[in-house]
N, C-alpha and C positions, 0 to 999 in steps of 0.2 A: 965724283960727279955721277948724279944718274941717267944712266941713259934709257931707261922704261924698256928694258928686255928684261923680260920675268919670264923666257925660256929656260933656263936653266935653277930656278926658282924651285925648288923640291915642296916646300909648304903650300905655295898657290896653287902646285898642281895636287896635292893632296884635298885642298880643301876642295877643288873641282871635282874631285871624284869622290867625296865624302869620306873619306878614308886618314881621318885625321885623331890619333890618338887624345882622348881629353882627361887620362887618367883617372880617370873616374873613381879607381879602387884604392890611390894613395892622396893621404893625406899631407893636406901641409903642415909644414913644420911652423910650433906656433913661436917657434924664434925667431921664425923669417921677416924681415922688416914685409913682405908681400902677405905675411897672415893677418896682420890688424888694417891694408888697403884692402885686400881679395874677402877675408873670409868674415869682416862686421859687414862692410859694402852688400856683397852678397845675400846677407841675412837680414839686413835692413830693405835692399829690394823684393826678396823673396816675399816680406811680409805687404809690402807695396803692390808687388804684381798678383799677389794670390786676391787683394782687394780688389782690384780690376779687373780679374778674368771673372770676377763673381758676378760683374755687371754689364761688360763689353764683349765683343770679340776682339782683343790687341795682337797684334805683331810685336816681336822685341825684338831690336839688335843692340848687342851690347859687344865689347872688347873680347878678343878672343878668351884670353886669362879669366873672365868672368865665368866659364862652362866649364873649365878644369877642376878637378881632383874634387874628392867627398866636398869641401866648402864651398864649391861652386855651385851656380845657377841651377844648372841641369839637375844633379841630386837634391839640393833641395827642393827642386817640384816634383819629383819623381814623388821625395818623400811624402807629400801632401794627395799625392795620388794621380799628378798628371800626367800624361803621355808625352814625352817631349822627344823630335825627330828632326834631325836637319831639312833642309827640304835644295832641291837642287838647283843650282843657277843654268844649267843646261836647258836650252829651249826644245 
């Protein structure tokens, strides 16, 4: 049962303070049943969201696993030349 104390929670409080590893420099394994969800998904939106920043200003949230390692989110825009930066929930 849950009981909604996410005191003791090490990940919620990482991503509170930005400080959450997203592997960025390993890849995935393309044996992994998570390389053909994570890393076509991801490439398929990369080409989606680069059409939109082209015309909008968008916000995106996506699943955490979507920013992780070379096939994620994150390196993909980087690669096309975006800046890409958490931003804080802290008020």
């Amino acid at each position: 049962m849950l009981d909604n104390d996410l005191s003791n929670c090490r990940f919620i409080e990482a991503y509170k303070n930005l400080d959450i590893d997203y592997q960025l420099d390993t890849s995935l394994d393309e044996k992994s049943p998570s390389f053909l969800l994570l890393a076509n998904r991801n490439s398929n939106w990369t080409f989606i969201l680069n059409k939109a920043f082209s015309s909008n200003y968008c916000f995106v949230a996506v699943g955490f696993k979507h920013l992780c390692y070379r096939q994620g989110l994150i390196q993909n825009l980087r690669k096309l030349g975006y800046s890409v930066r958490p931003i804080s929930s802290k008020l």
